[in-house]
Phi, psi and omega in degrees: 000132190274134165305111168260103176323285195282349167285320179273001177267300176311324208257332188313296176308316167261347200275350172275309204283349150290291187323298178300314164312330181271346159292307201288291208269001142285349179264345174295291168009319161288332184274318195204171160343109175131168178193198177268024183248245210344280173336308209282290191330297167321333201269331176261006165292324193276333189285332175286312234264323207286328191289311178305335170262006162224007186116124205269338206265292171358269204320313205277338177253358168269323183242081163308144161313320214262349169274318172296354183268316189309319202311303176293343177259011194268299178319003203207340169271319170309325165285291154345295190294342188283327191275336161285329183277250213324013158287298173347297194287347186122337191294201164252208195282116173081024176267083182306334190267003157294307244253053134242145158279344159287120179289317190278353168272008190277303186310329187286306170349261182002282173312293177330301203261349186300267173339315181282322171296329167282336185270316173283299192331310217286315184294329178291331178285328215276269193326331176297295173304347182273315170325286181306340160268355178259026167287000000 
């Protein structure tokens, strides 16, 4: 791969501050515009952007294939596990006010991890599929 100085100063420089926006709008999500689809998309733009501009091999020893797959089945159990608790708890499948004894701090819970297991998912899926057209 040929060294493009400023192309690799430049992605050095934005690729944390996209990482960090996708933080900001998964934890954000709840309050206003954004989530964990939104998030998980941002975080894995910044993460593609980091292979296309150093390398898809790079990208692969920062992210092993065999962690973005734990990752995506962590994100969808995590969704899961959140919406089985509150079974647990007496609610139905996804009743964020059980899994508290206060219902609106149990809905923001809820609401928390539910967006972070979709946000890991939706970034795990996005790096998988990137694996995949760069085999």
């Amino acid at each position: 791969m040929r060294h493009h100085h400023v192309l690799h100063v430049v992605a050095k420089m934005t690729i944390p501050l996209i990482l960090v926006f996708a933080l900001y709008v998964q934890f954000h999500g709840d309050f206003g515009p954004g989530g964990g689809f939104q998030a998980g998309v941002i975080f894995a733009a910044g993460l593609i952007l980091y292979g296309l501009v150093f390398g898809a091999d790079r990208l692969r020893r920062a992210v092993p294939a065999g962690l973005a797959g734990t990752l995506a089945a962590a994100g969808v159990l995590l969704y899961a596990g959140v919406g089985v608790a509150g079974m647990l708890l007496g609610g139905a499948f996804l009743d964020y006010g059980v899994l508290l004894p206060d219902p609106m701090a149990g809905q923001h819970l809820g609401i928390l991890l539910i967006e972070f297991g979709v946000g890991v998912t939706v970034a795990a899926v996005m790096v998988s599929l990137f694996y995949c057209f760069t085999a």
